[in-house]
N, C-alpha and C positions, 0 to 999 in steps of 0.2 A: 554128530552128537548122538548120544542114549540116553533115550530115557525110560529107565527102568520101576516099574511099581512094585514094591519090593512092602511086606511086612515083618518087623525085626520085633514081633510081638516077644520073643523070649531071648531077645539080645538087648537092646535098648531101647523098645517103643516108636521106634523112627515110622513114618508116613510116606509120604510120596516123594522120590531121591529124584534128583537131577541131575548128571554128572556133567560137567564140562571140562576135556583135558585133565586135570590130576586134581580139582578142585571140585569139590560137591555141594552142592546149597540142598539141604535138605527143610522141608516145610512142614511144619505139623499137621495136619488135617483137624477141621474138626471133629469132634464124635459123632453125627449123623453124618460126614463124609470117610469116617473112615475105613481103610481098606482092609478088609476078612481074611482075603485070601493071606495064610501062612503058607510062606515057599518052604522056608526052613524042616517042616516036619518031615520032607520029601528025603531029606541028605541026612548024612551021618553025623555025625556030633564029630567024630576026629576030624571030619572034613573043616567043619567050622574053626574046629582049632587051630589047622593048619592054617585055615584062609590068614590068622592075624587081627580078625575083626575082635574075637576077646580082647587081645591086647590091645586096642584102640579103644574101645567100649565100656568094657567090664574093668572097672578102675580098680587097680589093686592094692596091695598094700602099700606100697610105696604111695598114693597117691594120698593115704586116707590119712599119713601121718604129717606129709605134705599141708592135710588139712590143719589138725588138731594143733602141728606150729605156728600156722597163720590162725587157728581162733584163741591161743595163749598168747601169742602179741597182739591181737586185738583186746584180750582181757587187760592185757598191759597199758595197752593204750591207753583205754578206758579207765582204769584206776590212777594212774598218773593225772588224766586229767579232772578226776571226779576230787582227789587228794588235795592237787594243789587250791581248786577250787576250795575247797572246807577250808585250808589253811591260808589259806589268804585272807578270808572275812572273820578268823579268829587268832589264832596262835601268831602268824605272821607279823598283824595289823597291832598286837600290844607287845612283842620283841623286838618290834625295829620301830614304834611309833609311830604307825604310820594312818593320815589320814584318808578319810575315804576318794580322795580323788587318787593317792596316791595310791590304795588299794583296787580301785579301777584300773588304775594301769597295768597293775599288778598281773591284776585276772588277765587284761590284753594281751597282753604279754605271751601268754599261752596258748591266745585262739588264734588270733590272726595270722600265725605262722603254718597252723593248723591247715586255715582252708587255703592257704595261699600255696603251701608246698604239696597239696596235692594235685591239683591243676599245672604246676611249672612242672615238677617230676614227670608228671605224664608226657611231656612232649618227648624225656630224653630216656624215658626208663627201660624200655625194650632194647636200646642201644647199649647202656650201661648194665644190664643184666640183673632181674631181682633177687638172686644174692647179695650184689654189692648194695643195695637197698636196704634189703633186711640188716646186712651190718652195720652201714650206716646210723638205723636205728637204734639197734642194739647199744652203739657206740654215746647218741644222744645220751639215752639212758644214765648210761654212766658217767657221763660228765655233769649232766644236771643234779645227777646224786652228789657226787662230788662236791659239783659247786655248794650245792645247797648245805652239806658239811662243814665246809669251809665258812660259810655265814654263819653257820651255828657259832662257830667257836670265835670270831669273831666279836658276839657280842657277850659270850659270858665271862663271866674272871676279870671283866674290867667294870669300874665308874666313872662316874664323871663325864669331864671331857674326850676320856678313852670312848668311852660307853657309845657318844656324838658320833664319835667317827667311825667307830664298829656299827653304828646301827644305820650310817650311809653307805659305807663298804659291804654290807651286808647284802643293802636294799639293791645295790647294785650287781653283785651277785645271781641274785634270785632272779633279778631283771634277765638279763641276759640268759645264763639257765634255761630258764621259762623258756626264749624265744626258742634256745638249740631243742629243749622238749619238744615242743609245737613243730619245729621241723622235722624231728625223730616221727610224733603223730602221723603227721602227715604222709612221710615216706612208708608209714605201714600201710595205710588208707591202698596209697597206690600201688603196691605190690600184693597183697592179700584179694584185692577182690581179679585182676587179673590173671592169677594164678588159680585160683579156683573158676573163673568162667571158661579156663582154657583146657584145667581135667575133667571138670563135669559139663561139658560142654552140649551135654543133652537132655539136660537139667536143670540150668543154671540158677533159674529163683528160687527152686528148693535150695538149692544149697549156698545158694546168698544169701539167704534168709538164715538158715544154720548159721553161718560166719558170723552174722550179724547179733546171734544169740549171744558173741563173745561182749560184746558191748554193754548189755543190762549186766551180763556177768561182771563185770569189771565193777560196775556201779554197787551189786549185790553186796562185793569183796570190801567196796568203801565206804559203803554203809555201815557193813559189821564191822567193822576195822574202828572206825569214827565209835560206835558204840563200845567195844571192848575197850578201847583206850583214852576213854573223853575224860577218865583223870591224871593223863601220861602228861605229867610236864615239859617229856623231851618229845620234840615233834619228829625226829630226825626216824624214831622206830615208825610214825606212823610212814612217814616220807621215805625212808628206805625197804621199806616193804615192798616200795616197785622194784626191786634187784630181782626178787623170786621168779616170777613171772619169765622177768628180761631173762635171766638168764635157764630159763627153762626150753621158750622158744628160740633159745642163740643153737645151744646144743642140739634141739629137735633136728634143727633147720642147716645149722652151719655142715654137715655131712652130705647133704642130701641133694641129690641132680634136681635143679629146679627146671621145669617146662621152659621152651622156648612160646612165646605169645601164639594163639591160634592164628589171631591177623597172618604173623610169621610164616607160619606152619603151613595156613595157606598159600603163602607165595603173594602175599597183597603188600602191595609199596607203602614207604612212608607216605610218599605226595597221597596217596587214595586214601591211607589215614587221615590225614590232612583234611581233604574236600571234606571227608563225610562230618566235620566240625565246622568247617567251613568261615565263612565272611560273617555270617548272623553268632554264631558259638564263640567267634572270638571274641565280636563287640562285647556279648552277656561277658563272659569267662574272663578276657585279661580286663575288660573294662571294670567290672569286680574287684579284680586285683588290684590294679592301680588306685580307687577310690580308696582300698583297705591299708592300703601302701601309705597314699594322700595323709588319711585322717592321722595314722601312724606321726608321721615325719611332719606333717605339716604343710607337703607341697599347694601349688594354688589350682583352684582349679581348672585353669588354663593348660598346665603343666599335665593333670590326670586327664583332661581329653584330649591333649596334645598325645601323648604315649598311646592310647590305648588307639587315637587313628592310624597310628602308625604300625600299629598290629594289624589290625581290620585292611588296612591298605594292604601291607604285607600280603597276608592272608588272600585275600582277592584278588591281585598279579599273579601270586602262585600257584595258588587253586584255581582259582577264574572257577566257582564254587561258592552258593550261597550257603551250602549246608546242607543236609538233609533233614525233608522237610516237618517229619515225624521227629527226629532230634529235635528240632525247632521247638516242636508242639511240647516235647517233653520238661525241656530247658526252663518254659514259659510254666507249666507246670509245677513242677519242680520248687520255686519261690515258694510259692503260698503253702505249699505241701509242708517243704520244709520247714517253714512257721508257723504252721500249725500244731507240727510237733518237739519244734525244741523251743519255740519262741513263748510257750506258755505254760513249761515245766516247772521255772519259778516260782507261776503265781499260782498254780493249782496246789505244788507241794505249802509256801505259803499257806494256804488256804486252810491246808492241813495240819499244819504244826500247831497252830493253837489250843485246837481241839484234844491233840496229840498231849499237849504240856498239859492241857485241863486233867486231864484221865489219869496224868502221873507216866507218861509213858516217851523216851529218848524218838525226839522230832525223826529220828534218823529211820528209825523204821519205817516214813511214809518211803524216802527210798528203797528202801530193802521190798518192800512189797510191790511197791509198781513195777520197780526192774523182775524180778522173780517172774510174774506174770509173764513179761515179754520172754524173754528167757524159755519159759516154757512154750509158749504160743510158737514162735518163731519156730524149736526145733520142731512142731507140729503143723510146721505151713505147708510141707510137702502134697497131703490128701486135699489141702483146702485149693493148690494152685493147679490139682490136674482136674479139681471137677469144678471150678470157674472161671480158671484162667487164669494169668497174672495182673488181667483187666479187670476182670469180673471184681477179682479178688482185692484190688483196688480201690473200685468202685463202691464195696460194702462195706471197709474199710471207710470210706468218705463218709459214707451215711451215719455209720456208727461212731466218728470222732465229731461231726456236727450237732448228733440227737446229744454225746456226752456231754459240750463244752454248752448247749444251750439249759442242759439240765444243772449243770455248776452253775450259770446265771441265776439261777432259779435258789441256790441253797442258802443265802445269807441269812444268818440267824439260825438254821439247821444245828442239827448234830453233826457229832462223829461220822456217824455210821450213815448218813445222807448222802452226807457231801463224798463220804469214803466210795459210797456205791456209784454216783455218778463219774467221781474220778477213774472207778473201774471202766466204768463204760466207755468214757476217753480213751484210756489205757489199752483198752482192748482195740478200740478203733485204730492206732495211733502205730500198734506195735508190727504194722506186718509196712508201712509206708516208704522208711530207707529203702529196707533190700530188695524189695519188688518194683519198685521203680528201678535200681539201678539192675535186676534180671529181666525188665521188662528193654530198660536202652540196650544191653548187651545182647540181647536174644532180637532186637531189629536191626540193630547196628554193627555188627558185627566188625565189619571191615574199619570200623573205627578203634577196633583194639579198646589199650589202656586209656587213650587219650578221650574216648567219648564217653567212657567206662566212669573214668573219675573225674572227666569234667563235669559234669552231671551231680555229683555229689560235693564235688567244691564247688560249684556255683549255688546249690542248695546252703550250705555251710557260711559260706561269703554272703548268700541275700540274707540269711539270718541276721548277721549282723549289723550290715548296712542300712536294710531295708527295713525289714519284718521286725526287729523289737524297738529301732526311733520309733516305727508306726504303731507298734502294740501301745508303746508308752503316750504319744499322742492319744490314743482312743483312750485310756487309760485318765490322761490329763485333762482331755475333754469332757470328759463322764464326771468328775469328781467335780471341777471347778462348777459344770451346770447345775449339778446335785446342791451344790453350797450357795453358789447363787441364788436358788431357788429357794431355798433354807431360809437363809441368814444374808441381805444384799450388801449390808454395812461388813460384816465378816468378809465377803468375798472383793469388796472394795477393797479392805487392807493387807489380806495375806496374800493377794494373789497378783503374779508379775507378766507382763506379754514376752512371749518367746517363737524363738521360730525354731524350725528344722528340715531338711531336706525338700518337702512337700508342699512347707506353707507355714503361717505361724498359727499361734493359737497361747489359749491363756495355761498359767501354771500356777498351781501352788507353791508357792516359793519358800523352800525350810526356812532362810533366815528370818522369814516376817514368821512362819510361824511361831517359833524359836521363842518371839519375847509375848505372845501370848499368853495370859496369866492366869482368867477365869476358868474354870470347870466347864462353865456351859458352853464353850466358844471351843474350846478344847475336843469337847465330847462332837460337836459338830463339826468338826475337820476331819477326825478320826472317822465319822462314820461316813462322810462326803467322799474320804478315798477310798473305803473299803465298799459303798456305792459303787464307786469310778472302777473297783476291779471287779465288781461280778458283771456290771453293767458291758463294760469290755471282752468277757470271755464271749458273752452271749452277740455280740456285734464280731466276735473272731468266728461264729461258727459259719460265713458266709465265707470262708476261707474252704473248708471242707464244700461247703454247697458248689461255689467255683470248681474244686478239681471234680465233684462228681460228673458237674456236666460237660467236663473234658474227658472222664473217661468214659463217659455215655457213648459221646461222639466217637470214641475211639472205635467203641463196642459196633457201632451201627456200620463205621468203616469198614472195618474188618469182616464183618459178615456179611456186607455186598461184598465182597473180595473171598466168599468164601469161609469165612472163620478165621480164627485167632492162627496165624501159622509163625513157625520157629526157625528162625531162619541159623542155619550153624555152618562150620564150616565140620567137613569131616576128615579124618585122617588117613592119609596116602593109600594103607594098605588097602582101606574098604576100597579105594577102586581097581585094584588088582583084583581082588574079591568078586566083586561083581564082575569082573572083565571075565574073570574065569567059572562066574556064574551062565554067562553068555553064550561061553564055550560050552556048559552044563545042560544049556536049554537047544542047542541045535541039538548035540546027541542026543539029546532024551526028551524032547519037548514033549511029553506025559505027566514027568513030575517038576516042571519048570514053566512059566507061561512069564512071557516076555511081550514087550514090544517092540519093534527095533525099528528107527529111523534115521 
């Protein structure tokens, strides 16, 4: 073996290389460990070109529009599902009649394909190649539009009993739709961030973080979109406005040689894929699935832990592999994270709308503003992850979405401009959490490819759902119902019903008892009993943030008994002909080449 200390101070940053055979694990150093010596200033610059390391390094053009396709179908993503969302709780909900449970579904419809299809792709998506992926979605697109056309017309031009049946043929349209969207979503999710950890592979949370800019973008676009057309009667322009996007990243993308996976590239087996998810990754991940599946269809619960041991089993005969152990830590992470910031987007925008409509100003901009923020922050997360880390950077990330959400506790009764400025502070905390968690699993985990990559992010996606907003709305239920108790015990004797949910039961206010409530004063004390229960709740979420900071503490503490935060990557083939014949470089001339050789 060789191992070579090598500084690529003006090639790519790289630290202490290791080569083994045709595969290179290179490790970041930290900054009081790292290496001075520049070999590079020693050799010619043609030299370097010939080596091939630019071409592996120095990402070119090709790779950069590579990017800007995958962050315009993530803007796509994004607005498809920021769209149907609006439309569902308005335009939809009084064209097809539909009630709000039926609107509930509605929305489901959308998500759960979401996080469900980026976790299953992952197992088969390096096999089937992120072209046929990207078409795939592409393809969703156009059928959802489609269908969704097709319901439109449906229900206009007729009454009556026509009217009945168009606006159940409709409802089922959109249903279905919906689901092929969410799997379109989804199949971006898991070819976009692979593809990007695999050309910027010596950088990777900066430039997940960029990607991820595409996202508040999308929301930005549906923001204004919803505000330029909230008096369009025909919803089909707000709804076909996803075409643009789709078909910008079809054509970016549909010419272009996509990467084969690093995992690949290094020469790493599916099975070593595999372990590094392992027996603990599955239980989280397909057990997820299954649950999301369950609530879906109905199955029993016997049925959902029946499948999902049956993965776990799977998984453990064939990996004979718990997981890796740091994946572990992340996975378990990951939940509260990810509820911390999409599970409280609702009730903070909420929060803000009122205030919004007081002033005379479209609710819609509380979006346009929080997404912008992120949007910019993200593409400026590059300086902030090389001088703290992706830990670090984490870390103050934590602090900062806990001091926000405890300061939104705090605003009932505020203003505008209060409640605006603490939501900043969330906002900012909130904005760097996706893509540096998922550059921080790729930049440990490497050997896990796409599968650890975007399990990670659909297991975050799927606890939202499952987990994190039943629990938000328990603590929510809990807060109000104490609040009114306390108030008023005769009130809280009649409006309120015992319920249960995943974790346990607990008491609810029950719309229909409120419903035939009559007085003003009984009235005004419910109203102010839940709007109690949701500040009282943000400020009991901010122990969500306090949990991961003292998981990334630990992480921190980890790491720098070990040395410092190091980056583990695979490197590309040529670099070790490079150094093979840097080797060669250092016996002739060991003056301007210092090696070690064992």
């Amino acid at each position: 073996m060789i191992l070579m200390r090598v500084c690529l101070e003006t090639c790519c940053g790289l630290g202490q290389t290791a080569l083994r055979k045709t595969t290179i694990e290179v490790r970041h150093l930290s900054p009081e460990n790292k290496i001075h010596d520049t070999v590079f200033c020693f050799l010619p610059l043609t030299v370097l070109r010939r080596s091939g390391v630019f071409s592996a390094f120095m990402n070119n053009r090709h790779d950069k529009i590579l990017f800007w396709g995958c962050f315009i179908a993530l803007i796509t993503t994004s607005y498809a599902f920021i769209s149907r969302m609006i439309l569902c709780g308005g335009q939809f909900a009084t064209d097809f009649g539909l009630d709000k449970v039926s609107v509930g579904e509605l929305q489901g419809a959308g998500i759960w394909p979401f996080g469900v299809s980026i976790i299953v792709f992952s197992l088969f998506i390096d096999r089937i190649g992120y072209k046929v992926a990207m078409v795939f979605s592409f393809v969703s697109y156009l059928i959802y539009a489609a269908m969704a056309f097709v319901a439109y017309g449906a229900i206009h031009g007729v009454t009556g009993d026509a009217l009945i049946a168009g606006q159940k043929h409709g409802y089922q349209l959109l249903y279905w739709g919906s689901i092929i969207l969410g799997l379109g979503n989804g199949s971006v999710e898991a070819y976009i961030n692979p593809i990007v950890t695999t050309m910027f592979n010596t950088d990777k949370t900066k430039w997940l973080n960029r990607l991820h800019a595409g996202w508040p973008g999308g929301l930005v676009l549906g923001g204004l979109c919803t505000i330029a057309l909230a008096s369009n009667p025909d919803w089909r322009l707000t709804l076909g406005l996803i075409l643009i996007p789709a078909f910008i990243f079809f054509f970016i993308l549909i010419g272009k040689t996509f990467p084969r996976s690093e995992r690949e590239q290094a020469g790493v087996s599916y099975l070593a894929m595999l372990k590094e998810l392992g027996a603990f990754g599955a239980l989280v991940g397909f057990g997820l699935v299954f649950a999301q599946l369950g609530q879906v269809f109905g199955w029993s619960s016997g049925l959902v832990w029946g499948l999902t041991g049956a993965v776990v089993v799977a998984f453990a005969v064939i990996t004979k592999s718990f997981g890796r152990l740091i994946l572990a830590f992340l996975i378990i992470i990951m939940m509260p994270q990810a509820t911390t910031e999409l599970g409280t987007d609702g009730w903070i925008t909420s929060l803000m709308t009122s205030p919004m409509e007081a002033a005379g100003h479209n609710p819609a901009w509380v979006l346009v503003y929080t997404s912008a923020i992120m949007v910019v922050l993200r593409f400026c997360a590059g300086p902030l992850i090389h001088k703290l880390s992706p830990l670090g950077l984490l870390a103050t990330c934590s602090v900062l979405a806990a001091l926000g959400l405890f300061a939104l506790s705090k605003t009932a009764g505020a203003g505008m401009f209060v409640i605006f400025a603490a939501a900043t502070l969330y906002g900012v905390g909130k904005t760097f959490f996706w893509p540096t968690i998922l550059g921080l699993t790729s930049e440990q985990c490497p050997r896990g490819g796409a599968l650890t990559l975007n399990a990670v992010g659909g297991i975050g996606m799927l606890a939202v759902g499952i987990l994190g907003a039943p629990f938000l709305g328990f603590l929510q239920e809990s807060s109000a119902t104490k609040q009114l108790e306390s108030a008023n015990p005769a009130l809280y004797q009649t409006v309120t019903t015992p319920n249960n949910y995943l974790l346990g039961k607990y008491q609810a206010i029950d719309p229909v008892k409120v419903a035939v409530v009559t007085d003003e004063k009984s009235q005004a004390e419910i109203k102010a009993a839940a709007t109690a229960g949701q500040f009282s709740a943000l400020g009991k979420m901010a122990f969500f943030p306090i949990f991961t900071l003292a998981c990334y503490l630990a992480l921190i503490m980890y790491f720098k008994s070990k040395g410092g935060y190091k980056h583990q990557i695979f490197l590309h083939h040529d670099l070790h002909h490079f150094l093979v014949s840097l080797e060669d470089i250092s016996r002739a001339d060991h003056a301007s080449f210092r090696g070690t050789h064992h």
